[in-house]
C-alpha angles and dihedrals in degrees: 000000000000128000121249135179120229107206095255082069094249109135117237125192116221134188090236081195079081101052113102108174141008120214129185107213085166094292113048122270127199114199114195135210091257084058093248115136127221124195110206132178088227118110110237087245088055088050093047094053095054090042088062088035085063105041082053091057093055101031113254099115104076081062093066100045 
């Protein structure tokens, strides 16, 4: 799971294995798989770091080199 901030400020964990797409309009939306969206105050290069961050820790990322 990665952390996200709503824009309430609450934090929010995600499986960043459902996202499927990342929209700036102008805040930053997430849309699922499931085809919820999620507005968050990250940046998507914050997201994607901690995207790759995540898939280091379990193990997915040597996959992708």
């Amino acid at each position: 799971m990665i952390e996200v901030t709503r824009l309430n400020g609450k934090k929010y964990w995600i499986n960043p294995h459902q996202i499927e797409c990342m929209e700036l309009r102008p805040d930053l939306t997430l849309t699922l798989l499931s085809g919820r969206t999620i507005v968050v105050s990250e940046t998507p290069e914050q997201i994607i770091d901690r995207i790759v961050e995540y898939r280091k820790r379990i193990g997915n990322y040597s996959q992708e080199l």
